[in-house]
Backbone as XML, in Angstrom:
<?xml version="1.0"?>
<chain id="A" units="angstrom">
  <residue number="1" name="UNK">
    <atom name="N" x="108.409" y="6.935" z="85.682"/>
    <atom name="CA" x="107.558" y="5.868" z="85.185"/>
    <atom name="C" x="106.554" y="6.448" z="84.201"/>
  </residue>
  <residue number="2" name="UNK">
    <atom name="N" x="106.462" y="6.149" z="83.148"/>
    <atom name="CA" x="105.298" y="6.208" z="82.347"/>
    <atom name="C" x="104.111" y="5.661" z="82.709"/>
  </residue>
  <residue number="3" name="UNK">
    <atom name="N" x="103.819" y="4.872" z="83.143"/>
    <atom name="CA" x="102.723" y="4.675" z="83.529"/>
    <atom name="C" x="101.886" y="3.921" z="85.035"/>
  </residue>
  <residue number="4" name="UNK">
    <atom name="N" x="101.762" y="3.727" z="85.831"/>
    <atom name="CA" x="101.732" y="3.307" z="87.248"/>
    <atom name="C" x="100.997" y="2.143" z="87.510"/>
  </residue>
  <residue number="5" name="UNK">
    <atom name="N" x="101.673" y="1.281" z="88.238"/>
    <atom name="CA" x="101.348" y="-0.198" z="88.033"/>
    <atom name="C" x="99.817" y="-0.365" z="88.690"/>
  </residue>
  <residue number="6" name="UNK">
    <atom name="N" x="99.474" y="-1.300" z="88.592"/>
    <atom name="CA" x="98.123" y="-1.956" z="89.339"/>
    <atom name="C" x="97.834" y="-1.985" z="90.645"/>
  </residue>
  <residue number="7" name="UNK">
    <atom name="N" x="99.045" y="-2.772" z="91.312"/>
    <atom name="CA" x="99.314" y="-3.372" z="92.443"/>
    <atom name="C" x="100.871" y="-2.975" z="93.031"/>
  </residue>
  <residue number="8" name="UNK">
    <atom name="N" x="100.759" y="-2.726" z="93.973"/>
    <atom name="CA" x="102.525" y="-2.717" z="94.614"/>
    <atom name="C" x="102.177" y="-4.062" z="96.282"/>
  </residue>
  <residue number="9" name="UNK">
    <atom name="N" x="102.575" y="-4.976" z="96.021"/>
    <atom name="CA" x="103.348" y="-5.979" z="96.990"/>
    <atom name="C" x="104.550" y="-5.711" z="98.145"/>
  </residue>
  <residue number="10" name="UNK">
    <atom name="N" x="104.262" y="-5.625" z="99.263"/>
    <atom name="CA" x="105.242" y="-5.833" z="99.734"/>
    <atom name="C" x="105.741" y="-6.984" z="100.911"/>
  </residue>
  <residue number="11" name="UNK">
    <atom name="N" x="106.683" y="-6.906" z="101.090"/>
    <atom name="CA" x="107.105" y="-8.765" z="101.975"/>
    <atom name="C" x="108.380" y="-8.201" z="102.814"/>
  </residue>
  <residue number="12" name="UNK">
    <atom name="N" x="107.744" y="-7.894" z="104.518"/>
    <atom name="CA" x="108.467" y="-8.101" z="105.174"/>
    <atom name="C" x="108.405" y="-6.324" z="105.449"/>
  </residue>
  <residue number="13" name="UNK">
    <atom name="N" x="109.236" y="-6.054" z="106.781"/>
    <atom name="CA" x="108.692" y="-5.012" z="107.354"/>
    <atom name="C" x="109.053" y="-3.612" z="106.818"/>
  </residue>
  <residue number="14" name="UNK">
    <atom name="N" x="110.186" y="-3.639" z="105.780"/>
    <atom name="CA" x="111.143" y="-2.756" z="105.447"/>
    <atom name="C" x="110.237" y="-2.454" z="104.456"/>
  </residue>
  <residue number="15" name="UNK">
    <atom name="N" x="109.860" y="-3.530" z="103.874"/>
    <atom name="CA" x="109.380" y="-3.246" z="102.164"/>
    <atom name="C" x="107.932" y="-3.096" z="101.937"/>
  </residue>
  <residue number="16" name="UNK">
    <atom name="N" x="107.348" y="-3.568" z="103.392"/>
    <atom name="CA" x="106.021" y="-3.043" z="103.378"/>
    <atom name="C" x="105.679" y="-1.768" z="103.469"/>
  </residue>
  <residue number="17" name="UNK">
    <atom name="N" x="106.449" y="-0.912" z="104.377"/>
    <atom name="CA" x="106.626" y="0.585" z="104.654"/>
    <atom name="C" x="106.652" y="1.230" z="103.335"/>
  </residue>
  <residue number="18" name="UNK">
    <atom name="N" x="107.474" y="0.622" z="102.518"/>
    <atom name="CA" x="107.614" y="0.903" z="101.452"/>
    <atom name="C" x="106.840" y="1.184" z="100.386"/>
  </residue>
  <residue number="19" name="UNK">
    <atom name="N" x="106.265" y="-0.011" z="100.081"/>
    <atom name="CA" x="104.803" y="-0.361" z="99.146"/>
    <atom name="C" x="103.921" y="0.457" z="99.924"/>
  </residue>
  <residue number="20" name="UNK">
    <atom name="N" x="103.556" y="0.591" z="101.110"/>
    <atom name="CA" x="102.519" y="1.956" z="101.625"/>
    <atom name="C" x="102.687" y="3.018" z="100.925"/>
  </residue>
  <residue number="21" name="UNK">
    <atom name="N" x="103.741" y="3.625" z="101.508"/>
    <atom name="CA" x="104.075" y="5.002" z="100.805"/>
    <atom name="C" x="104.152" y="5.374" z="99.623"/>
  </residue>
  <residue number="22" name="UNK">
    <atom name="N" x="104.237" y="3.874" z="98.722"/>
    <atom name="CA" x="104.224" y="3.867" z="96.750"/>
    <atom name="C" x="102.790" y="3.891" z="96.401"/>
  </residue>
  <residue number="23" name="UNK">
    <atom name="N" x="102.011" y="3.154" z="97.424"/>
    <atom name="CA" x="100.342" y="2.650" z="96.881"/>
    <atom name="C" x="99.698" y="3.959" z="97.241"/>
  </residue>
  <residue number="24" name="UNK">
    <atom name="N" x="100.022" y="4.636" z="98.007"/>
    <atom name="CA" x="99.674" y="6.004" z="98.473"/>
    <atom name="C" x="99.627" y="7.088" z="97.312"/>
  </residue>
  <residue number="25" name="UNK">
    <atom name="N" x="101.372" y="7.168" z="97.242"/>
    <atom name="CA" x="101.467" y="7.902" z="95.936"/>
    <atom name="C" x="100.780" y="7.676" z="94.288"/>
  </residue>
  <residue number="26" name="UNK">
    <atom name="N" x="100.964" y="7.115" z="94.536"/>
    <atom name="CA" x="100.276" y="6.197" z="92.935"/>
    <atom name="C" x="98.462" y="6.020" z="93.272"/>
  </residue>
  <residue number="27" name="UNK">
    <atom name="N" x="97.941" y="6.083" z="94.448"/>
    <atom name="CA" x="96.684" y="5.550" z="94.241"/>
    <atom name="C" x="96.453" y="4.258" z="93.957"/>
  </residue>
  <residue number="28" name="UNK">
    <atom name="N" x="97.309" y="3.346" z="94.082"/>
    <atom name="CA" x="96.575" y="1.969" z="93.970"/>
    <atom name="C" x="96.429" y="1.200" z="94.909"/>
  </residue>
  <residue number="29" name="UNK">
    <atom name="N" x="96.230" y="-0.250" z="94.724"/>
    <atom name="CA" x="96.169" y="-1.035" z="95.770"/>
    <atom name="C" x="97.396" y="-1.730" z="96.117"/>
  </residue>
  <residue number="30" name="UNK">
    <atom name="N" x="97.544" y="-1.465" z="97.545"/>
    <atom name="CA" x="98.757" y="-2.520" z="98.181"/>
    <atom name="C" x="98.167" y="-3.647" z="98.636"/>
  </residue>
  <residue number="31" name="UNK">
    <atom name="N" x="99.631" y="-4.619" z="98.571"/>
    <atom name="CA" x="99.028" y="-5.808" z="99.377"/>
    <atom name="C" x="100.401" y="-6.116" z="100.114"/>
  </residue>
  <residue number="32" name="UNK">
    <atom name="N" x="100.390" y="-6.683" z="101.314"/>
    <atom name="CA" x="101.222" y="-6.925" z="102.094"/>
    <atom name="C" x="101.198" y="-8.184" z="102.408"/>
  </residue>
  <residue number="33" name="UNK">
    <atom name="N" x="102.493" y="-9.119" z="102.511"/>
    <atom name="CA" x="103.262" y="-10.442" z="103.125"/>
    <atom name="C" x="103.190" y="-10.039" z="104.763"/>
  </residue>
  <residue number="34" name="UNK">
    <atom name="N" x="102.788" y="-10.743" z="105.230"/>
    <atom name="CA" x="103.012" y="-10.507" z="106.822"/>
    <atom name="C" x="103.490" y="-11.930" z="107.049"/>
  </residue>
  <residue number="35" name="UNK">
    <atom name="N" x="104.826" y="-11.936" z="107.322"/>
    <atom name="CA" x="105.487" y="-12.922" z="108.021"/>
    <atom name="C" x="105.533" y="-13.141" z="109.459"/>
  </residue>
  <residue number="36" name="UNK">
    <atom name="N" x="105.590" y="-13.784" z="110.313"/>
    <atom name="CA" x="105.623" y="-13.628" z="111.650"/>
    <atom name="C" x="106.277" y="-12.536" z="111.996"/>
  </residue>
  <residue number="37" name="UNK">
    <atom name="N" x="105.277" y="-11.470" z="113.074"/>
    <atom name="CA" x="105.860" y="-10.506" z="113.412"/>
    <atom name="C" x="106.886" y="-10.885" z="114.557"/>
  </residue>
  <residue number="38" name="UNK">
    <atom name="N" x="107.823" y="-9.823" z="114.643"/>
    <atom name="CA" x="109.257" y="-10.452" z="115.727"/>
    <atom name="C" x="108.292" y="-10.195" z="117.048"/>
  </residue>
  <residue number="39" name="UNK">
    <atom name="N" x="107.357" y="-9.615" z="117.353"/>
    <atom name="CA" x="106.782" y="-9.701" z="118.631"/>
    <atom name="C" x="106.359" y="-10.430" z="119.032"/>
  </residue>
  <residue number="40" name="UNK">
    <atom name="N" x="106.243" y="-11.853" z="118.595"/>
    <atom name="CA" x="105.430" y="-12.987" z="118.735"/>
    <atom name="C" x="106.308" y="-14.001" z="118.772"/>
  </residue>
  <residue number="41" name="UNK">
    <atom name="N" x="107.963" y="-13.845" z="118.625"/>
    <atom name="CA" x="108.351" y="-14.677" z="118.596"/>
    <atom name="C" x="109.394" y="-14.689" z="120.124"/>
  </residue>
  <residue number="42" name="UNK">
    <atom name="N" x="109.239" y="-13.185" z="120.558"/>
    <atom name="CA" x="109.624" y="-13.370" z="122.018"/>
    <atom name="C" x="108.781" y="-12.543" z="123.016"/>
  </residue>
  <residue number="43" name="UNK">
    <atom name="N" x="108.395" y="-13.375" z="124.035"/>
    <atom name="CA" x="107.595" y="-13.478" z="125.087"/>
    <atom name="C" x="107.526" y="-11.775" z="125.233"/>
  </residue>
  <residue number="44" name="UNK">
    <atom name="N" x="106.284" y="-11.416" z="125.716"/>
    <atom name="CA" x="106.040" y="-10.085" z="125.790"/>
    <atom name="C" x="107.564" y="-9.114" z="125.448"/>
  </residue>
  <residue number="45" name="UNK">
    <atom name="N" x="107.468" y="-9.072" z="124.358"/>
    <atom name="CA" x="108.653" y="-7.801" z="123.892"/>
    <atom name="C" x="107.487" y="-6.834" z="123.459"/>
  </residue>
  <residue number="46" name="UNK">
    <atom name="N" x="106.867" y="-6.750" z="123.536"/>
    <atom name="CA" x="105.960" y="-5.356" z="122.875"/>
    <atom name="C" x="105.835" y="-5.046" z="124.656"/>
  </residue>
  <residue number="47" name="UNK">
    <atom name="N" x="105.721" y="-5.519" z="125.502"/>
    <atom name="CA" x="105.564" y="-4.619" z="126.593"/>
    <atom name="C" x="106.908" y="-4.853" z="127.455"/>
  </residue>
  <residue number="48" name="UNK">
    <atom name="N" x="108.128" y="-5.111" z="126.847"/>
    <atom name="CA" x="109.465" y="-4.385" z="127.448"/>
    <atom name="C" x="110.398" y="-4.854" z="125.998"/>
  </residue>
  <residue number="49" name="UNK">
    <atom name="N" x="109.885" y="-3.434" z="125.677"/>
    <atom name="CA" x="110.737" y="-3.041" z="124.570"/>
    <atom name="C" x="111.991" y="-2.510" z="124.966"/>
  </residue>
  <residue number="50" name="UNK">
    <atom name="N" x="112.549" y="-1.803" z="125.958"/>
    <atom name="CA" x="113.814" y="-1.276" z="126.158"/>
    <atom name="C" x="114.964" y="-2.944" z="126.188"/>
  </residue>
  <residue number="51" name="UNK">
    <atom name="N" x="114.156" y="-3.954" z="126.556"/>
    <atom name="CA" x="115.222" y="-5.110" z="127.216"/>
    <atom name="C" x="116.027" y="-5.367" z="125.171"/>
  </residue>
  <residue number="52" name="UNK">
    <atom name="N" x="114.755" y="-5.477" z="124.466"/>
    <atom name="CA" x="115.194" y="-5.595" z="122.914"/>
    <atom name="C" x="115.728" y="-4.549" z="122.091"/>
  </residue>
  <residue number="53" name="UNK">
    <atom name="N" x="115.443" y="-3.484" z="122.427"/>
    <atom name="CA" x="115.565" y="-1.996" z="121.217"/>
    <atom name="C" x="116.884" y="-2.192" z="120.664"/>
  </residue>
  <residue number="54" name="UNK">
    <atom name="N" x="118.273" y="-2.097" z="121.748"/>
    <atom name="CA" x="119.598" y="-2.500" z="121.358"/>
    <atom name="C" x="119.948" y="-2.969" z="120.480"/>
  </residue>
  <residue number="55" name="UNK">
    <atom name="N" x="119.351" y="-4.598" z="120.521"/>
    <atom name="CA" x="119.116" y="-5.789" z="119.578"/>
    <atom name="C" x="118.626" y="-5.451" z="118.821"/>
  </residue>
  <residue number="56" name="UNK">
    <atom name="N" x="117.518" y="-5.278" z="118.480"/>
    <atom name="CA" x="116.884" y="-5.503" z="117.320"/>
    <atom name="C" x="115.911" y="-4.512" z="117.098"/>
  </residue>
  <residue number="57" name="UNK">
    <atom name="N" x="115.927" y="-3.286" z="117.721"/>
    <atom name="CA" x="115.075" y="-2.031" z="117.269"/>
    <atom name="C" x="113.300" y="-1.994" z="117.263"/>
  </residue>
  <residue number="58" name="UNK">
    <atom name="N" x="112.865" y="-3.122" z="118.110"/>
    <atom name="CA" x="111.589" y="-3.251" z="117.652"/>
    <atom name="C" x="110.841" y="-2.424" z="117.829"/>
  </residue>
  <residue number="59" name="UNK">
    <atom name="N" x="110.885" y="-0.845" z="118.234"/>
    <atom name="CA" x="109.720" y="-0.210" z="118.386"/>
    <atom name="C" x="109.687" y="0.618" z="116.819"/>
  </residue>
  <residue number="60" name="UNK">
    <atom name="N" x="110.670" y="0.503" z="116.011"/>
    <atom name="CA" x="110.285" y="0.566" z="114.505"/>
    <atom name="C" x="110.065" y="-0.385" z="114.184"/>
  </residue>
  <residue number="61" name="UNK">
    <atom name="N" x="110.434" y="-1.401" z="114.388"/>
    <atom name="CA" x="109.313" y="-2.371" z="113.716"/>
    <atom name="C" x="108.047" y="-2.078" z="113.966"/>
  </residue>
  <residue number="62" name="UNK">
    <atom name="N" x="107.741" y="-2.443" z="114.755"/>
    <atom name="CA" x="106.643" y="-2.491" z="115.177"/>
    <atom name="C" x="105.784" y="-1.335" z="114.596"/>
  </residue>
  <residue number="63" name="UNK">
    <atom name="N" x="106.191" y="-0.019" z="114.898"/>
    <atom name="CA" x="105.935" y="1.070" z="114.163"/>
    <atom name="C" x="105.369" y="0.946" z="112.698"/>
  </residue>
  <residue number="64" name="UNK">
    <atom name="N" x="106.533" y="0.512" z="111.772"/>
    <atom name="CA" x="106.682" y="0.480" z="110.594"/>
    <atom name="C" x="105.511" y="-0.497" z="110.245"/>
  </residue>
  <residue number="65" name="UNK">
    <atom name="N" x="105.662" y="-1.803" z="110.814"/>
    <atom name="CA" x="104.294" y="-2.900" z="110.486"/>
    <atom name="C" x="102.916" y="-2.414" z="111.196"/>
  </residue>
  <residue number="66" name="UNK">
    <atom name="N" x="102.762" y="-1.639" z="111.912"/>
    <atom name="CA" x="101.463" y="-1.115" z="112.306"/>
    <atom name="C" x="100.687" y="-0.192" z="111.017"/>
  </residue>
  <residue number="67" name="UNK">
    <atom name="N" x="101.926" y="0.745" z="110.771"/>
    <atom name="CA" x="101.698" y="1.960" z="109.764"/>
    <atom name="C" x="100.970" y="0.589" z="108.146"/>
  </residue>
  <residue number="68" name="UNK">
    <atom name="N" x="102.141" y="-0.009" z="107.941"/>
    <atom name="CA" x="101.510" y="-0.515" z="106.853"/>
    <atom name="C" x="100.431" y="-1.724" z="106.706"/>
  </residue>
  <residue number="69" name="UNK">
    <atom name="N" x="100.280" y="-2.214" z="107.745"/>
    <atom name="CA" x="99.235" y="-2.911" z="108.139"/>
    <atom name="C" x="98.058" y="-2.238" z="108.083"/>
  </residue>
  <residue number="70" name="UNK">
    <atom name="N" x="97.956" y="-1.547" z="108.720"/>
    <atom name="CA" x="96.652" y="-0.664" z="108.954"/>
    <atom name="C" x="96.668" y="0.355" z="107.173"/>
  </residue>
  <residue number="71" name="UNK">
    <atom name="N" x="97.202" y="0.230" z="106.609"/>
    <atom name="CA" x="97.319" y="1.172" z="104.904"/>
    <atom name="C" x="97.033" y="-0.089" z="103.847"/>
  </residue>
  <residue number="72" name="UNK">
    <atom name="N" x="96.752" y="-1.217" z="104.171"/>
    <atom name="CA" x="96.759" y="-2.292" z="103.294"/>
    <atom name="C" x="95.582" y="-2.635" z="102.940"/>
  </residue>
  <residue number="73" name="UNK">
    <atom name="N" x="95.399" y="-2.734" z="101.392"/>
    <atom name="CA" x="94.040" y="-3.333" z="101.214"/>
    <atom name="C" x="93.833" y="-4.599" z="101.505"/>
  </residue>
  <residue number="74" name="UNK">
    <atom name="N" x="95.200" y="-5.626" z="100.869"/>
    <atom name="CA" x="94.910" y="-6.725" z="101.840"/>
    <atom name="C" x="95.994" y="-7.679" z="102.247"/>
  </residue>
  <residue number="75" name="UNK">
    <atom name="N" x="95.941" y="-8.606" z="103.104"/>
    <atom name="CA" x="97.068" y="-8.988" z="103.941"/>
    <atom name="C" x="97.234" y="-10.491" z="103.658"/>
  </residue>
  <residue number="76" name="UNK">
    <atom name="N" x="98.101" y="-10.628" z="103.039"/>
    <atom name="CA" x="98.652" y="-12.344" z="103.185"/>
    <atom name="C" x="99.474" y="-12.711" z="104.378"/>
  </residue>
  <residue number="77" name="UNK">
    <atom name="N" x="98.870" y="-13.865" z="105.211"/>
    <atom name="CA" x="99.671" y="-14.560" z="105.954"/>
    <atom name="C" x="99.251" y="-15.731" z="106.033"/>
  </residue>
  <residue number="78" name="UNK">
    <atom name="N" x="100.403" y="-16.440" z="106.822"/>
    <atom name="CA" x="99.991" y="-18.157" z="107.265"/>
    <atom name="C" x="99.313" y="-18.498" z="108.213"/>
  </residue>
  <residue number="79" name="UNK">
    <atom name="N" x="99.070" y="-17.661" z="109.158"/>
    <atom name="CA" x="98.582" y="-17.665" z="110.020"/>
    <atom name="C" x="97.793" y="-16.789" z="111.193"/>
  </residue>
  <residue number="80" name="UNK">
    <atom name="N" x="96.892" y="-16.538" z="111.455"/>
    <atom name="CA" x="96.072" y="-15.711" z="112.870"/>
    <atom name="C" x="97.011" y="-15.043" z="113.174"/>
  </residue>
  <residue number="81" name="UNK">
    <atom name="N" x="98.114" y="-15.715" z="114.302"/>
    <atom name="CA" x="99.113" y="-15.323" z="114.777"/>
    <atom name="C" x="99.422" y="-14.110" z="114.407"/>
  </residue>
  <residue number="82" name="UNK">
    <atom name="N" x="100.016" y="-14.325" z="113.146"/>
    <atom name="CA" x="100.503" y="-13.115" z="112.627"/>
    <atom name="C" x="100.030" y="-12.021" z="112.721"/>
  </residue>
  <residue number="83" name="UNK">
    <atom name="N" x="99.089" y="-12.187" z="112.978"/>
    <atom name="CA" x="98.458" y="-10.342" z="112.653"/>
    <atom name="C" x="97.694" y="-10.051" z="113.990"/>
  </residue>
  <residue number="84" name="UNK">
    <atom name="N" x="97.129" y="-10.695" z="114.943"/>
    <atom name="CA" x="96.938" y="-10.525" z="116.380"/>
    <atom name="C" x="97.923" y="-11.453" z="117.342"/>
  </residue>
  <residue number="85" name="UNK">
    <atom name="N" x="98.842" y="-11.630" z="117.538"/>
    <atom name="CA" x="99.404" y="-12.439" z="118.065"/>
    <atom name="C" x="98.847" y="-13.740" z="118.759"/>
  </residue>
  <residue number="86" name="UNK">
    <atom name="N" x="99.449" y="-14.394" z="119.856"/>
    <atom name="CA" x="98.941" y="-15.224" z="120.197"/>
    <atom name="C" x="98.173" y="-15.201" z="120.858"/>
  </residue>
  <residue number="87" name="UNK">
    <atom name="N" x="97.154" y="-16.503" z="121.033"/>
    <atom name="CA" x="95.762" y="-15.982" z="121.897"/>
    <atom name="C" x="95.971" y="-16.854" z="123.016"/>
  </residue>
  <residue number="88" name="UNK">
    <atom name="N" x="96.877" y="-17.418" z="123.918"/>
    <atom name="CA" x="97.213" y="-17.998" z="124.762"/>
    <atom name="C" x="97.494" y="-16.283" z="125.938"/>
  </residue>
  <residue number="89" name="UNK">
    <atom name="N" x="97.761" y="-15.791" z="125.126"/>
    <atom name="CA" x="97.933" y="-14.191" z="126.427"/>
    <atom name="C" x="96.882" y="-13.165" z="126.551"/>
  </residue>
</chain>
């Protein structure tokens, strides 16, 4: 690249990891899409992760959206939810 962008965006858990590690390198600002995290969409899977891992691998997720969550300058979502889960637990 000749020259290094402004902003790096990312949307969704793969590509947020991603945009971390670019906004890092580059020095700029990330911003991250946080779509509903998959932990919120089934009943305590963050505290029995072995019943899901098979399926659907969530302790990288989870991993991966912690890492770039916490590296983000700032966070788009639709909702609370998203980013502390639900407050019914």
């Amino acid at each position: 690249m000749e020259c290094k962008p402004d902003l790096i965006l990312g949307n969704y858990t793969d590509a947020n990891i991603v945009a971390s590690f670019m906004a890092k390198k580059f020095g700029v600002t990330q911003g991250t899409i946080a779509h509903m995290l998959e932990k919120t969409k089934y009943e305590d899977s963050d505290l029995n992760l072995k019943t899901f891992e098979n399926k659907s691998h969530f302790s990288c997720q989870f991993t991966k959206d912690l890492i770039s969550m916490n590296a983000v300058d700032f966070l788009i979502t639709s909702t609370y939810e998203e980013i502390v889960g639900r407050l019914d637990v």
